[in-house]
C-alpha positions as a Markdown table, in Angstrom:
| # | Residue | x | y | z |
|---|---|---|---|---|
| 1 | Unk | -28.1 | -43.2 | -15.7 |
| 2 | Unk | -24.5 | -43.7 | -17.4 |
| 3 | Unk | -23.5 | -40.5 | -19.4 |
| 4 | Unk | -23.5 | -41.7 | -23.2 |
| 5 | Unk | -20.7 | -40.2 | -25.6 |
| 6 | Unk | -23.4 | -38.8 | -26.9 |
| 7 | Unk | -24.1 | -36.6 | -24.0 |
| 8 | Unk | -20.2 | -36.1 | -22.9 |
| 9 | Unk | -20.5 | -34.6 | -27.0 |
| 10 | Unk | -23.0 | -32.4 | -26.3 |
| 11 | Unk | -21.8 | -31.2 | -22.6 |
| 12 | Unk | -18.4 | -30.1 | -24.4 |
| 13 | Unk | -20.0 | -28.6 | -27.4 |
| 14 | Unk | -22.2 | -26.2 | -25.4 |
| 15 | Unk | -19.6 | -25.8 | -23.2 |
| 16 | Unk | -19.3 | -21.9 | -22.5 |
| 17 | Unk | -15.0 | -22.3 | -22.3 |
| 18 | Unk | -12.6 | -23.1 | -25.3 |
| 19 | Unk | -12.2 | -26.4 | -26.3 |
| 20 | Unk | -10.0 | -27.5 | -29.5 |
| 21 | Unk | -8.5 | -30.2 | -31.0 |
| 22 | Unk | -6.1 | -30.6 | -33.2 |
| 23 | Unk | -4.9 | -33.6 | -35.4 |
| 24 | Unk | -1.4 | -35.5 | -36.1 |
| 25 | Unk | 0.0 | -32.4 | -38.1 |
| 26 | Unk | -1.8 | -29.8 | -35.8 |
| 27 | Unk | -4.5 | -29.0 | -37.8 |
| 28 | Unk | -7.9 | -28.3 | -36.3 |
| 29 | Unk | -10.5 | -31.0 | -35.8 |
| 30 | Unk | -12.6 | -30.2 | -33.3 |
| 31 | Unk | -13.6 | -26.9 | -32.2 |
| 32 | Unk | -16.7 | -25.7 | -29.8 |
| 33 | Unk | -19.3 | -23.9 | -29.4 |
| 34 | Unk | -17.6 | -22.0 | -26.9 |
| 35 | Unk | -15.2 | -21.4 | -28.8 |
| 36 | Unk | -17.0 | -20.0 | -31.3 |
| 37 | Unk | -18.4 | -17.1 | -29.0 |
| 38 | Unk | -15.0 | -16.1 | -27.3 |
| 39 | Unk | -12.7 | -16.4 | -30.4 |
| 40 | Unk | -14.9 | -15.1 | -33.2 |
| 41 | Unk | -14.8 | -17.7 | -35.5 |
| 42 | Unk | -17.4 | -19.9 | -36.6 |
| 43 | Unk | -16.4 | -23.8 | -36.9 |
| 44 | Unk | -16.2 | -23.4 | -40.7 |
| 45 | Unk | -13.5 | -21.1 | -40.6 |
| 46 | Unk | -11.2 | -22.6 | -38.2 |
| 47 | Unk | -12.0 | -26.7 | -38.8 |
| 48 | Unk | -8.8 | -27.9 | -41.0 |
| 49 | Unk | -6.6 | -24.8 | -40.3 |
| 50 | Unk | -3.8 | -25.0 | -38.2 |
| 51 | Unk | -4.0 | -24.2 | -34.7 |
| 52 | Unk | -1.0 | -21.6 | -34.9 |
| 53 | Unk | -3.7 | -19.6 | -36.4 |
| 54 | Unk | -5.1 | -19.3 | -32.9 |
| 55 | Unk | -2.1 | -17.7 | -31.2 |
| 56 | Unk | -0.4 | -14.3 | -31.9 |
| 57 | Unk | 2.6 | -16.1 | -33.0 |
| 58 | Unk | 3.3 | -19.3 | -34.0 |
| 59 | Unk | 6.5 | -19.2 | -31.2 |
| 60 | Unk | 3.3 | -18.6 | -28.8 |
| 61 | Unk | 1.7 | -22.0 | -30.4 |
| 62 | Unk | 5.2 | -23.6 | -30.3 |
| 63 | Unk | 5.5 | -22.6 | -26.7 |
| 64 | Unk | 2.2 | -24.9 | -25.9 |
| 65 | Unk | 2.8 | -27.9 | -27.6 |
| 66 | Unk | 6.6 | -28.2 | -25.8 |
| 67 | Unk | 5.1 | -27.6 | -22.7 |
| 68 | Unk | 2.3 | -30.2 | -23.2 |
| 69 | Unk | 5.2 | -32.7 | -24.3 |
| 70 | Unk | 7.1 | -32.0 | -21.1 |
| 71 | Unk | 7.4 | -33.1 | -17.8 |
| 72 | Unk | 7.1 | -29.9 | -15.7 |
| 73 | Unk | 3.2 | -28.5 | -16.1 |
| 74 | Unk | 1.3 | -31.4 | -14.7 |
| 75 | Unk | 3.3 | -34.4 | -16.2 |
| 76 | Unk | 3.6 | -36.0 | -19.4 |
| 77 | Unk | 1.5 | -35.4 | -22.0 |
| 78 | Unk | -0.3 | -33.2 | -20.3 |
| 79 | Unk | -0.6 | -29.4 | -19.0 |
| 80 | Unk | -2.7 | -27.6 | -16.4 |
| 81 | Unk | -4.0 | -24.8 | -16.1 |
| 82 | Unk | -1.3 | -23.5 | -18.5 |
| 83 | Unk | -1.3 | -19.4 | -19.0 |
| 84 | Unk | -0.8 | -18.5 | -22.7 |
| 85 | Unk | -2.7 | -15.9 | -25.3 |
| 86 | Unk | -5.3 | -16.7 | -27.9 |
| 87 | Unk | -6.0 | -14.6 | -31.0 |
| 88 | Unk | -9.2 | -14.0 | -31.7 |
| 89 | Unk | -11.1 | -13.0 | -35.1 |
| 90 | Unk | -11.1 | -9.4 | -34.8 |
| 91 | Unk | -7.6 | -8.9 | -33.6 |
| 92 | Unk | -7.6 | -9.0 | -29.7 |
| 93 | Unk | -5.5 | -10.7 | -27.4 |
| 94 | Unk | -7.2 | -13.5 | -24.5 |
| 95 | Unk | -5.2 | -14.4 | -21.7 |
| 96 | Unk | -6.4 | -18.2 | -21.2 |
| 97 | Unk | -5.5 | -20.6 | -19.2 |
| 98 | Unk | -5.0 | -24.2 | -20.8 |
| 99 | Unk | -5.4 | -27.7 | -19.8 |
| 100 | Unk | -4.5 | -30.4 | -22.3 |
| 101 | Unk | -3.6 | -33.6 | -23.0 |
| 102 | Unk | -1.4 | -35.3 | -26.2 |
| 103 | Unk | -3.8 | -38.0 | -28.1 |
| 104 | Unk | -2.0 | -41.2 | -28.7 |
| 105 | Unk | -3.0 | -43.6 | -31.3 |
| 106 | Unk | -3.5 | -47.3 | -31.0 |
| 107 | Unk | 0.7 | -48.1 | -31.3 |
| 108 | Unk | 1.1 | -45.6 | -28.6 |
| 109 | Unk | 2.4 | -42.8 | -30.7 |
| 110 | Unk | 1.1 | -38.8 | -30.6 |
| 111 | Unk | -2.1 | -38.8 | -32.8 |
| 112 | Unk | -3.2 | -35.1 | -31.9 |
| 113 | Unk | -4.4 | -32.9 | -29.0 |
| 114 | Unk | -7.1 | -31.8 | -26.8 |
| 115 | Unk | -7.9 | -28.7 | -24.6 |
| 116 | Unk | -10.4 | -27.0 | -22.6 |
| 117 | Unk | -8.9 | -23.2 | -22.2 |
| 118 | Unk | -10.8 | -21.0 | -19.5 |
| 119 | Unk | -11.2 | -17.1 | -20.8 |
| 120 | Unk | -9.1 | -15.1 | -18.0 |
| 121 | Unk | -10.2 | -12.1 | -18.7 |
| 122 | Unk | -13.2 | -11.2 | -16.2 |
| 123 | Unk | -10.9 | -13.1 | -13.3 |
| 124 | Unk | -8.2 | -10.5 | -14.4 |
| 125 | Unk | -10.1 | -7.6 | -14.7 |
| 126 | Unk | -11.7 | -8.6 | -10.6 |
| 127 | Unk | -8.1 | -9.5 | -9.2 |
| 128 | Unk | -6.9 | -5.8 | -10.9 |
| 129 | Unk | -9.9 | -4.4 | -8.8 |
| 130 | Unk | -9.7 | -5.9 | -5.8 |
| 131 | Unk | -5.3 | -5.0 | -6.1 |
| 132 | Unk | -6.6 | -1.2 | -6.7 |
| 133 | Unk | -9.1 | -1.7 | -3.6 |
| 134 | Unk | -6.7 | -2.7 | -1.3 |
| 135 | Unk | -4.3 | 0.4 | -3.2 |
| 136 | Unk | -7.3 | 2.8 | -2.4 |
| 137 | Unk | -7.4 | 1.4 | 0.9 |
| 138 | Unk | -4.0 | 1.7 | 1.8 |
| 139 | Unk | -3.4 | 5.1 | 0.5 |
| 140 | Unk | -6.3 | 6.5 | 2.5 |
| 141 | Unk | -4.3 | 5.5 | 5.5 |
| 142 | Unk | -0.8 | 7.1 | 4.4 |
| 143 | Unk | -2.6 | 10.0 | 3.0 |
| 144 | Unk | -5.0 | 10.6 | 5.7 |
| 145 | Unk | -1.6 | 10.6 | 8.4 |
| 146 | Unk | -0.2 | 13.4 | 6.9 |
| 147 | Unk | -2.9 | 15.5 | 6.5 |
| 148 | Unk | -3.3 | 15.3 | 10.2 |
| 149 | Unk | -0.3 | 17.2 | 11.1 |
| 150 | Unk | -0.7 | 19.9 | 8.4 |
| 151 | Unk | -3.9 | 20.5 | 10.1 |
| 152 | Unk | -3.0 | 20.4 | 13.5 |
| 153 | Unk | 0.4 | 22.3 | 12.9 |
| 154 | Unk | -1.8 | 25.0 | 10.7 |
| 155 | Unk | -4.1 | 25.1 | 14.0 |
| 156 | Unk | -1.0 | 25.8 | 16.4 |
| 157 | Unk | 0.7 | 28.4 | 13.8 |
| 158 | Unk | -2.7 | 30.3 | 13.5 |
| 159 | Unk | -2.4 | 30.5 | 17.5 |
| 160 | Unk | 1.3 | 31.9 | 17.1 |
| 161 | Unk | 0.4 | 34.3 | 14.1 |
| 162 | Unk | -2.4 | 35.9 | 16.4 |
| 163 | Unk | -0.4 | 35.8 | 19.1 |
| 164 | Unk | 2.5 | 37.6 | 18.0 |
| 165 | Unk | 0.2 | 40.2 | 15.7 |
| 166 | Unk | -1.3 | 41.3 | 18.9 |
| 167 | Unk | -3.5 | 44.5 | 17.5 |
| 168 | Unk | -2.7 | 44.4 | 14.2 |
| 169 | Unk | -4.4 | 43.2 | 11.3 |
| 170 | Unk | -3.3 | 39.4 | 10.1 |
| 171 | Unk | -6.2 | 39.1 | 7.8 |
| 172 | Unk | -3.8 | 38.1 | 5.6 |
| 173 | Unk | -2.0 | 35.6 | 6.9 |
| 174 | Unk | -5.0 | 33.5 | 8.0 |
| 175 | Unk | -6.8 | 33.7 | 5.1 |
| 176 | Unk | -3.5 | 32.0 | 3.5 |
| 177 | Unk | -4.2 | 29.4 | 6.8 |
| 178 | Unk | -7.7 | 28.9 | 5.7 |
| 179 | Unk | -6.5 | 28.3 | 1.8 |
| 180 | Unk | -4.8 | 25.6 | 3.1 |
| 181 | Unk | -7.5 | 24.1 | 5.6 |
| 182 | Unk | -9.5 | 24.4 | 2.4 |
| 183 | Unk | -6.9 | 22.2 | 0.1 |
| 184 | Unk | -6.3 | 19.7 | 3.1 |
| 185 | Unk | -10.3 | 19.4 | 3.3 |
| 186 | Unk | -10.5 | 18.4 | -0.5 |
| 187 | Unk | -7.8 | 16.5 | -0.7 |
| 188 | Unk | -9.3 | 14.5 | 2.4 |
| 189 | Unk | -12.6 | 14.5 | 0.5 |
| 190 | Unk | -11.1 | 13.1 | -3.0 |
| 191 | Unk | -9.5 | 9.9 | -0.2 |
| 192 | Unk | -12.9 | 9.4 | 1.2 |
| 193 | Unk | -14.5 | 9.3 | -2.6 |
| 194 | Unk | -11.7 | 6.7 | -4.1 |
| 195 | Unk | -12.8 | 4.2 | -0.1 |
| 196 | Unk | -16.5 | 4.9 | -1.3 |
| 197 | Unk | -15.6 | 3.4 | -4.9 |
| 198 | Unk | -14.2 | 0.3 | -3.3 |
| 199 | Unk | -16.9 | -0.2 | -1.2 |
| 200 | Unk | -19.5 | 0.0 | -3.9 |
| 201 | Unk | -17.2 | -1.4 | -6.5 |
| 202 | Unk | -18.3 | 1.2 | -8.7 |
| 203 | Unk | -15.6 | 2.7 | -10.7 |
| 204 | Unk | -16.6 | 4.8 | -12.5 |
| 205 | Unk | -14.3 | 7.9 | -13.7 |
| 206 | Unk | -17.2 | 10.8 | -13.4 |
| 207 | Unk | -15.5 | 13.8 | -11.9 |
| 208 | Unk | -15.0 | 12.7 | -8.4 |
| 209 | Unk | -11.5 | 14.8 | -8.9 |
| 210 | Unk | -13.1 | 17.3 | -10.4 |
| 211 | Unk | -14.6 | 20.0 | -8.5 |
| 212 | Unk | -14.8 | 18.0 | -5.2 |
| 213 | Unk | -17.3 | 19.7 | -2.3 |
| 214 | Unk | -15.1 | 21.1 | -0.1 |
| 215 | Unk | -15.0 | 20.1 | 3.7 |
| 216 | Unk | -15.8 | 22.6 | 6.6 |
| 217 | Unk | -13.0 | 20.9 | 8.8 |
| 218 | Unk | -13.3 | 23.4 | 11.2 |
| 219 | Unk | -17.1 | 24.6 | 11.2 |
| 220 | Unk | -17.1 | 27.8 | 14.2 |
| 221 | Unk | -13.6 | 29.5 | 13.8 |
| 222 | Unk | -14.2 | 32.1 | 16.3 |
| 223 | Unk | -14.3 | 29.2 | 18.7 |
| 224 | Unk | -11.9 | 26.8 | 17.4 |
| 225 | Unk | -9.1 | 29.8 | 17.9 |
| 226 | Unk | -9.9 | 30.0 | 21.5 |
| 227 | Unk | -8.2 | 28.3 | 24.4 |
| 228 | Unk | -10.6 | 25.9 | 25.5 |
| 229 | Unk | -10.2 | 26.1 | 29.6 |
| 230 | Unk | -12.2 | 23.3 | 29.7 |
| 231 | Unk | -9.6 | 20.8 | 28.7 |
| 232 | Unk | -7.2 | 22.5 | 31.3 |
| 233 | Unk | -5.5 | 19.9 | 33.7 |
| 234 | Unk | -6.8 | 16.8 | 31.6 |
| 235 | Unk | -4.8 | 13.6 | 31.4 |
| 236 | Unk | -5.0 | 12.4 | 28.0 |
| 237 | Unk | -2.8 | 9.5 | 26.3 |
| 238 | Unk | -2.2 | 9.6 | 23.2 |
| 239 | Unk | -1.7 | 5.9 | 20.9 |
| 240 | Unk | -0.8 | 6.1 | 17.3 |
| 241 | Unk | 1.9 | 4.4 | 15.5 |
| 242 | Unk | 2.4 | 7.5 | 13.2 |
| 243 | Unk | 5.1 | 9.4 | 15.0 |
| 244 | Unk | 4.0 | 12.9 | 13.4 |
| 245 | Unk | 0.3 | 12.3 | 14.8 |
| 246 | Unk | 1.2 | 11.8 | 18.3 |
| 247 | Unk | 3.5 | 15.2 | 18.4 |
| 248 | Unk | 0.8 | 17.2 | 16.5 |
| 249 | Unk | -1.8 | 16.4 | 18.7 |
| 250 | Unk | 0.3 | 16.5 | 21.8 |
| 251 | Unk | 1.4 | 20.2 | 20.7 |
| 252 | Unk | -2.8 | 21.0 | 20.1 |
| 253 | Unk | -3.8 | 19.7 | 23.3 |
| 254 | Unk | -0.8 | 20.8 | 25.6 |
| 255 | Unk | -1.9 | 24.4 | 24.1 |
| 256 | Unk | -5.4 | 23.5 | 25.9 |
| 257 | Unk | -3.5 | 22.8 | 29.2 |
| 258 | Unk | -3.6 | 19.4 | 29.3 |
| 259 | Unk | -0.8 | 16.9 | 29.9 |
| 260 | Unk | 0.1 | 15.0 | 27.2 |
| 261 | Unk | 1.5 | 11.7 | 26.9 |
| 262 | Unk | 2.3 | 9.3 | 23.6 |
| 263 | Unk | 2.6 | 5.8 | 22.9 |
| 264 | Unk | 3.3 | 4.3 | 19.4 |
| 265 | Unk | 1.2 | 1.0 | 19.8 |
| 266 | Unk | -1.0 | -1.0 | 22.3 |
| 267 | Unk | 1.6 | -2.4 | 24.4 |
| 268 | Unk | 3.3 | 0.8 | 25.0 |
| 269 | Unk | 0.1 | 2.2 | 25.6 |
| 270 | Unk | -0.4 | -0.1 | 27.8 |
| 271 | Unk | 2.8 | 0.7 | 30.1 |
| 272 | Unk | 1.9 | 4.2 | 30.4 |
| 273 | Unk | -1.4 | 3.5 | 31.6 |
| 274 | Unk | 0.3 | 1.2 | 34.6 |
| 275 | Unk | 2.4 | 3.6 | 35.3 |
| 276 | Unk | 0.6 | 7.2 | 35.1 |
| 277 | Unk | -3.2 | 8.1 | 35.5 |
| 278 | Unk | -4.6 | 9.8 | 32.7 |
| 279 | Unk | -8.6 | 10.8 | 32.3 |
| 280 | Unk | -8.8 | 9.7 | 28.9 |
| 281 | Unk | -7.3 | 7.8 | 25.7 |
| 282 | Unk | -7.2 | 8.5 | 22.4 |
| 283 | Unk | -6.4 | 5.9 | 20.7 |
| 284 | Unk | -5.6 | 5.0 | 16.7 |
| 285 | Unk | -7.7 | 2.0 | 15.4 |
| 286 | Unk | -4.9 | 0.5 | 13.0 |
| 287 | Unk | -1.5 | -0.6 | 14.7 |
| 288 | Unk | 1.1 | -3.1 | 15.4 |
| 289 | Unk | 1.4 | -5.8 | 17.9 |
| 290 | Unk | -2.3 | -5.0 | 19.3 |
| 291 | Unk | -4.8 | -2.7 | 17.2 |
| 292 | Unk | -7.4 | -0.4 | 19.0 |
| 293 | Unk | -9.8 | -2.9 | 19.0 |
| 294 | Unk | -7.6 | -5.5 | 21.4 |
| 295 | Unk | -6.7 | -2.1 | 23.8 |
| 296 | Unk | -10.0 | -1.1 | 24.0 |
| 297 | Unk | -10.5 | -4.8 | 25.7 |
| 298 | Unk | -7.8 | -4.5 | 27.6 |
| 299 | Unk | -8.4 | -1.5 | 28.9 |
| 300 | Unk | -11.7 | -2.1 | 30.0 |
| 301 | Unk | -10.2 | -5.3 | 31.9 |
| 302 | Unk | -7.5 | -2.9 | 34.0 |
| 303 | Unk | -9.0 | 0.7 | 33.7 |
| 304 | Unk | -12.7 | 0.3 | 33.4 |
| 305 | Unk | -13.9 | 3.6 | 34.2 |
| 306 | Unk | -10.9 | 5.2 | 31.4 |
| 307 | Unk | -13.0 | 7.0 | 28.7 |
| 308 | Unk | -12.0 | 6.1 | 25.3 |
| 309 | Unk | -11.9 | 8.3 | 22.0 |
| 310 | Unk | -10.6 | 6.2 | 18.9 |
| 311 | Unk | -9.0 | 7.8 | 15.7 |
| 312 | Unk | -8.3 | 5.9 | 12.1 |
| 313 | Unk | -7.0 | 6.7 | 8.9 |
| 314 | Unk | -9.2 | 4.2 | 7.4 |
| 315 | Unk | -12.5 | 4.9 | 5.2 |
| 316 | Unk | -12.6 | 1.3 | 5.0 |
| 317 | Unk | -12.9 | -0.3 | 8.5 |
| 318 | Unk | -12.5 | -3.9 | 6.7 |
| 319 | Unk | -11.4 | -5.6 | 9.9 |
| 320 | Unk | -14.6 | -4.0 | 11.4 |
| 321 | Unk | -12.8 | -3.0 | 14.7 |
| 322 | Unk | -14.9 | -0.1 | 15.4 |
| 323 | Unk | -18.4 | -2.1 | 15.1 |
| 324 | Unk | -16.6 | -4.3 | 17.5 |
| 325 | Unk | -15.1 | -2.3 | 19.8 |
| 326 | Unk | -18.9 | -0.2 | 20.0 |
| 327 | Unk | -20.3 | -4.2 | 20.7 |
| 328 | Unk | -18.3 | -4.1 | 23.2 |
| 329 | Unk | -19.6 | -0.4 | 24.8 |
| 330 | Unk | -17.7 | 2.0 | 23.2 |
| 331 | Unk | -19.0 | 5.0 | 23.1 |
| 332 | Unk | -16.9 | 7.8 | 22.4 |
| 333 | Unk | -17.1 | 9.1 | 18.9 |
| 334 | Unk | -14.8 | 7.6 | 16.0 |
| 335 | Unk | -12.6 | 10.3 | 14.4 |
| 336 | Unk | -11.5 | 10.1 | 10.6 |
| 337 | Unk | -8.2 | 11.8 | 10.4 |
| 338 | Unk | -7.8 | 14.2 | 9.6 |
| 339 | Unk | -9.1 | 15.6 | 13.1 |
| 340 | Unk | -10.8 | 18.5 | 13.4 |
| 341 | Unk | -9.0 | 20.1 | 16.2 |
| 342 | Unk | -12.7 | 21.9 | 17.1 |
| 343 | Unk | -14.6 | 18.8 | 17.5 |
| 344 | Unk | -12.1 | 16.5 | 19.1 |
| 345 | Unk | -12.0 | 19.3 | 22.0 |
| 346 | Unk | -15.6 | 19.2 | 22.3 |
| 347 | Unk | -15.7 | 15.1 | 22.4 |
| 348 | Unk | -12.7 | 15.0 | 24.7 |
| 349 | Unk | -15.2 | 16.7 | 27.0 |
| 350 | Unk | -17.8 | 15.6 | 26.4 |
| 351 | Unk | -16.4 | 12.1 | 27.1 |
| 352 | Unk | -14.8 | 13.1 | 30.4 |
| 353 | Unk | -17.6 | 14.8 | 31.7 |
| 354 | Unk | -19.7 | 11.5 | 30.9 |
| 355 | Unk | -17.4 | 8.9 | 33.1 |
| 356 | Unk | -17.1 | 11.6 | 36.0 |
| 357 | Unk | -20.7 | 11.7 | 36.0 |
| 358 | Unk | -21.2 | 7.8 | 35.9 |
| 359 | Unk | -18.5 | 7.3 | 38.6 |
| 360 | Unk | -20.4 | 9.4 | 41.0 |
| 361 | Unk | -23.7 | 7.4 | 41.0 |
């Protein structure tokens, strides 16, 4: 069945964006139901008043009607998707976006106007979110970096302070240490709450800076400022594109007795593992040329009995390369950085001790 005028009428009147019309000397002539509930005004009030009375200036209104006479915003006559501002009824300001055409009259000369404008502002307000997502994102990353080597430089300067204190009480000096495990664990904690916001897309602003629980990132002290023999003689590459990560936990794991050696990306890592044997990788998820995701494969194609530990920044795995990389039989255990020096000595050998026993059967 044809559509009628009739039913083109009522499709525009009930349509939910702006449409107006103006006549010959811009004054208002048509003016819909949509309209209506995004401006504030009710046809009475706006039908036969000029259209400038819908801008916040009558340079904005001015701006419009040159563009729809021009050439350059969809050809002439017309405009797409044009951005401007509306003023509605009680005084606020919608960004819309306009498409229009002049109305000519039966010699061919400019009778009036038409056009449908689309209300911009939830599109906006979910292209603002998803820019501070990806912001939140982001900064987890370049936050969480840094906090990794105050940690593991804390961790190896609470070695030196007891070591060179010998008898004497430094009570003092690593409760000062702890105050700053304390402040890197809530700092750490406020990144992971802003990741869980963009997850849920729930932003609210409760007191998630407020009195954040604080982290235990280093739950058995007594143990965590021990060498660990265990690690003695271990192997271990390092792979993280953050220059300060690969020296801090060099420095923490060389203190253990274990050879250390860093690469800055896949490919390097890559070379060193052609070149050296090592008895396990730690690897960062996120980096150039070839993430940990890609050198996990490769890895398993060339070393397939290397144990692999991975490491990320990220709250936010988006690119889901650790639900990959544990598809593909991953098993070690998925650090968030900032690594607890404690637990990444007991996964390191755990790990270890797992491919030594499976290469024995």
């Amino acid at each position: 069945m044809p559509l009628t005028q009739e039913m083109l009428e009522r499709l525009t009147d009930r349509s939910t964006d702006i449409v107006v019309a103006t006549g010959r000397r811009g004054r208002v002539v048509y003016y819909n139901d949509g309209a209506s509930k995004s401006l504030g005004y009710k046809q009475n009030e706006i039908l036969g008043a000029f259209v400038g009375r819908l801008y916040p200036s009558i340079e904005e209104a001015k701006r419009v009607g040159t563009a729809m006479r021009s050439d350059d915003f969809g050809g002439p006559g017309i405009v797409e998707t044009f951005r401007t501002t509306f003023l509605a009824k009680d005084g606020s300001e919608i960004p819309v976006a306009i498409s229009g055409t002049l109305l000519y009259d039966e010699a061919g000369e400019p009778s009036g106007t038409i056009g449908y404008a689309k209300d911009l502002r939830d599109i906006l307000h979910k292209d603002h979110l998803a820019t501070l997502g990806e912001v939140a994102i982001g900064l987890s990353h370049e936050v969480n970096n840094p906090l990794e080597v105050v940690l593991n430089q804390v961790e190896l300067l609470e070695a030196e302070v007891g070591r060179l204190a010998g008898e004497r009480d430094c009570s003092v000096e690593c409760e000062r240490l702890d105050a700053i495990r304390r402040e890197v664990a809530r700092i750490s904690d406020i990144v992971a709450r802003l990741a869980e916001m963009v997850q849920t897309e729930s932003y609210e602003t409760i007191s998630y800076v407020g009195p954040a629980r604080m982290i235990d990132l280093r739950p058995d002290h007594a143990k965590a400022k021990r060498r660990d023999d265990r690690l003695d003689g271990l192997r271990i590459l390092v792979v993280d594109d953050d220059h300060g990560i690969c020296v801090s936990l060099k420095e923490i794991l060389e203190a253990d007795g274990c050879e250390v050696q860093t690469a800055h990306d896949g490919l390097e890592a890559l070379a060193c593992l052609e070149a050296s044997h090592f008895d396990l990788m730690l690897s960062d998820v996120v980096m150039p040329r070839l993430d940990g995701y890609q050198l996990y494969l490769r890895v398993q194609q060339t070393h397939p009995g290397l144990p692999v530990l991975m490491m990320t920044a990220f709250h936010h795995d988006k690119d889901h390369i650790i639900k990959r990389s544990r598809m593909e039989g991953l098993e070690g255990v998925i650090f968030k950085k900032p690594v607890d020096p404690f637990r990444l000595r007991e996964a390191i050998v755990e790990t270890v001790r797992k491919a030594e026993a499976a290469a024995s059967k």
